[in-house]
C-alpha positions in Angstrom: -12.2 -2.5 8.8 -9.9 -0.3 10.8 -9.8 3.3 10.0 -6.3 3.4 10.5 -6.0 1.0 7.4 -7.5 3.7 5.2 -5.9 6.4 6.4 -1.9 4.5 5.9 -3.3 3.7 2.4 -4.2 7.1 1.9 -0.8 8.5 3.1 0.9 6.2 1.3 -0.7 6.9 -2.1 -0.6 10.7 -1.7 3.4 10.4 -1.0 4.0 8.1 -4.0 2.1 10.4 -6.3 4.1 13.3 -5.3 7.5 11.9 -5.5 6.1 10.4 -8.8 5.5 13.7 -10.1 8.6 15.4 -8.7 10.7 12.6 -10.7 8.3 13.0 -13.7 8.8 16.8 -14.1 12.7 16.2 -13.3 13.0 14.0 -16.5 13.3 11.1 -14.4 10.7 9.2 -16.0 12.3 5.6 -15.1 12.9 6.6 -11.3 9.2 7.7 -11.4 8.1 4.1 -12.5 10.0 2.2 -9.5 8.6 4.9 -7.0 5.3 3.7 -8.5 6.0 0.0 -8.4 7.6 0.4 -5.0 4.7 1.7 -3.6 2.3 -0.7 -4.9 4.3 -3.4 -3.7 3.9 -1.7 0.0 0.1 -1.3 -0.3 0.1 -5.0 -1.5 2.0 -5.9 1.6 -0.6 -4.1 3.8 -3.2 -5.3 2.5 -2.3 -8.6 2.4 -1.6 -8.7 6.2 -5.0 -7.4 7.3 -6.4 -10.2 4.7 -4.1 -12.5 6.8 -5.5 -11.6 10.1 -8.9 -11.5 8.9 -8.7 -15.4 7.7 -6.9 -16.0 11.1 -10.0 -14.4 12.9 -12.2 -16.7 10.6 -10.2 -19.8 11.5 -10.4 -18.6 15.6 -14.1 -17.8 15.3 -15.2 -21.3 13.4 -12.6 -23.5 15.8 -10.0 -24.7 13.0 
């Protein structure tokens, strides 16, 4: 596992918590829920491309 992987995930969570606060404390309780959702979507999209290359790797490794 790449380091690099942790530290995007990291980044990504600490920028979504503060904008979910900011919106929270604002009264924008609504706009705070996409901001979550949004940003779950995009570590799901991450994560789901390094699980992509990993089966690739698999497949290259046992000659399928």
């Amino acid at each position: 596992m790449d380091i690099e992987l942790v530290f995007k995930l990291a980044a990504l969570g600490i920028i979504v918590s503060v904008l979910n606060i900011l919106l929270s404390r604002s009264g924008r309780e609504e706009q705070a829920l996409m901001v979550t959702i949004a940003g779950l979507v995009a570590a799901l999209f991450i994560v789901v491309r390094e699980i992509s290359e990993l089966f690739s790797l698999i497949r290259r490794l046992f000659g399928f």
